[in-house]
C-alpha positions in Angstrom: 225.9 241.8 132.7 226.9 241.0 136.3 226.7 243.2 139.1 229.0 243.6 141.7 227.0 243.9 145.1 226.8 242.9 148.6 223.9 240.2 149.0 223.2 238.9 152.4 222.0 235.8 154.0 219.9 237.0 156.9 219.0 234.5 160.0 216.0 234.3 161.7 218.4 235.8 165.0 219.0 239.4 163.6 216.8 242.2 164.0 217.2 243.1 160.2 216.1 240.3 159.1 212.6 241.1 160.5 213.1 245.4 159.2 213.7 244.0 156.1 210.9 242.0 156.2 208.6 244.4 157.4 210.2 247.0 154.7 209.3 244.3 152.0 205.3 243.7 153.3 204.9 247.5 153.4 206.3 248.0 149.9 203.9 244.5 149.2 201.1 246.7 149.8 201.8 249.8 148.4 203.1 248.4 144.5 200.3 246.8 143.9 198.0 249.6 144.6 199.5 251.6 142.4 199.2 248.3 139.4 195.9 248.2 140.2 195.4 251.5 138.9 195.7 249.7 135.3 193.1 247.7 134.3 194.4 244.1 134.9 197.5 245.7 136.2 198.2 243.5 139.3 197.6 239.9 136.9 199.6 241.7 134.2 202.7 243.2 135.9 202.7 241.1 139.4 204.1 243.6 141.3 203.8 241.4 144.4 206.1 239.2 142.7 208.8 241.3 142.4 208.8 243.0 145.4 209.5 239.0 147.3 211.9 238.2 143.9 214.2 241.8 144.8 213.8 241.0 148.7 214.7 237.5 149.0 217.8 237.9 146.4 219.3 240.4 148.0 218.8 239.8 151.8 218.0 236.1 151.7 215.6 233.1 151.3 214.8 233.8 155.4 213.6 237.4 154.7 212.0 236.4 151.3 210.1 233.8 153.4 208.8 236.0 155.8 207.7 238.4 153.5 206.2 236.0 151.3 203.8 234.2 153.8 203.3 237.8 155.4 202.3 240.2 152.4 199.7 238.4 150.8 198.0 237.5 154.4 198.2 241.3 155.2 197.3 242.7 151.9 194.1 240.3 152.3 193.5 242.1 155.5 193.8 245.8 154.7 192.3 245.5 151.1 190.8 241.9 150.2 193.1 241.4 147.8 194.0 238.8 146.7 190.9 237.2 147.6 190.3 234.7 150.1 190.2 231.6 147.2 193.3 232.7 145.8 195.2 233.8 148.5 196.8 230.0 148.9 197.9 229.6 145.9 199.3 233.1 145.6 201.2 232.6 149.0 202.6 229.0 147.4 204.1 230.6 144.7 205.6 233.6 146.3 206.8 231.1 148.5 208.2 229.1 145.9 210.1 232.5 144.6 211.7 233.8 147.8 213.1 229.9 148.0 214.2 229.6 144.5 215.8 233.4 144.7 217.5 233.7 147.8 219.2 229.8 147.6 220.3 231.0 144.1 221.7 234.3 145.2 222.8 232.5 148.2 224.9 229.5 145.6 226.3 232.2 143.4 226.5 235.1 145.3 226.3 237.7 142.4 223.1 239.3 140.5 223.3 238.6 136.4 220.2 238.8 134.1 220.8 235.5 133.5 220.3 234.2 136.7 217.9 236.5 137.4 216.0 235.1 134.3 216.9 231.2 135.5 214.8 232.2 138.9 212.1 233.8 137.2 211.5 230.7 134.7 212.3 228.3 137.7 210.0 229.7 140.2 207.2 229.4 137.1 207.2 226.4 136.6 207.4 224.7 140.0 204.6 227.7 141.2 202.2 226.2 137.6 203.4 222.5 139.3 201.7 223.7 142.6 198.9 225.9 141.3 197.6 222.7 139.0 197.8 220.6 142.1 196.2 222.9 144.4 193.4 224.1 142.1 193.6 221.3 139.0 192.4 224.1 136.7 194.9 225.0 134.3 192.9 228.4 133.2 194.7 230.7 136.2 197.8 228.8 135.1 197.7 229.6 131.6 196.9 233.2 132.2 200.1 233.7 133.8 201.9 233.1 130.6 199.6 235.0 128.5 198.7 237.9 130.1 201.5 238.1 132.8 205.2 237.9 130.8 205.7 241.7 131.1 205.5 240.9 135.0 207.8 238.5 135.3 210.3 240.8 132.8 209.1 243.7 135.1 210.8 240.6 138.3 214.0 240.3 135.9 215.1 243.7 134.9 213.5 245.2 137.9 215.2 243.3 140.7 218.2 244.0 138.5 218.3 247.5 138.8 216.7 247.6 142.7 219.3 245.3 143.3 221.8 247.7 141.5 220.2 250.9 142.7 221.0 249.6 146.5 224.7 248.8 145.3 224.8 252.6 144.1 223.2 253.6 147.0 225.8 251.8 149.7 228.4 253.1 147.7 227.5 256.6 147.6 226.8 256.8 151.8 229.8 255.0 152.1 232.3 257.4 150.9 
C-alpha cells in the first residue's frame, strides 16, 4: 500500500519549519493527555511517539528534531511528565525516531506500511541500544515490547493515515 503524497524536507531557514514544530509540541502535549486517561495509557500506546514518527516523516528529520528535543522538555514543564529521571532517555529515543523517519522518508520519498514498519522496528532497537546504555537496566526496555506493541502499531498505521489524511486534505483545498 503506498501513498502518493507530498513529503517535505524542511531547513532550519524557513519559518514553517519552526510552525510545524510548534504545531507538533502542542499536539505532543495534548495526545498524551488524552492516553493518560487509560490506565497505563501513555506506556501502552506512546502517543508521544507518534506524534514525532507522523511529524518528522512528513516534514523532515529538521522539524522531527525540533519537536523531539522540544515536547518532552515542555511536557515536563507544564505537567511533570515524563518525569525528570526519565525524561533523557525518552528525549534519546524520540530523537532517535524523528532521525530514522524523516532520513527514510527523505531516501524514498513515499509513505508505505512497510517502511513505515522498517522505521518503527529501526528506531526500537537503536532507542533499546541507547536506553540499556543510558540506564543499564533492561526492565524499562523490556516493557516496551510487552506492554507497548499496540503503540508502536498505533506509530505505523497511524502516521499512515495522518500522513494520508493531509494528502486528502491538500487535495481537497486545492481544487
Amino acid at each position: 500500500m503506498e501513498a502518493s503524497v507530498k513529503l517535505y524536507t524542511l531547513n532550519f531557514d524557513e519559518a514553517r519549519t519552526y510552525l510545524w514544530a510548534a504545531l507538533f509540541v502542542v499536539s505532543g502535549m495534548v495526545l498524551p493527555q488524552v492516553f493518560h486517561l487509560i490506565p497505563q495509557g501513555g506506556i501502552i500506546f506512546a502517543p508521544l511517539s507518534l506524534v514525532i514518527l507522523a511529524g518528522a516523516y512528513k516534514f523532515g528529520w529538521k522539524t522531527g528534531l525540533m519537536a523531539a528535543v522540544a515536547t518532552p522538555l515542555v511536557n515536563n514543564l507544564v505537567f511533570g511528565l515524563p518525569a525528570w529521571g526519565v525524561l533523557q532517555v525518552m528525549m534519546v529515543k524520540l530523537v532517535i525516531l524523528a532521525l530514522v523517519a524523516g532520513l527514510t522518508a527523505q531516501w524514498f520519498n513515499k509513505v508505505t506500511l512497510p517502511l513505515l514498519i522498517g522505521v518503527v522496528l529501526a528506531s526500537e532497537a537503536l532507542g533499546t541500544l541507547a536506553e540499556l546504555l543510558l540506564t543499564g537496566g533492561i526492565a524499562a526496555t523490556i516493557q516496551d515490547f510487552t506492554v507497548g506493541w499496540p503503540g508502536q502499531l498505533l506509530q505505523v498505521f497511524g502516521t499512515y493515515l495522518i500522513i494520508h489524511g493531509l494528502a486528502r486534505k491538500n487535495r481537497f483545498i486545492s481544487h
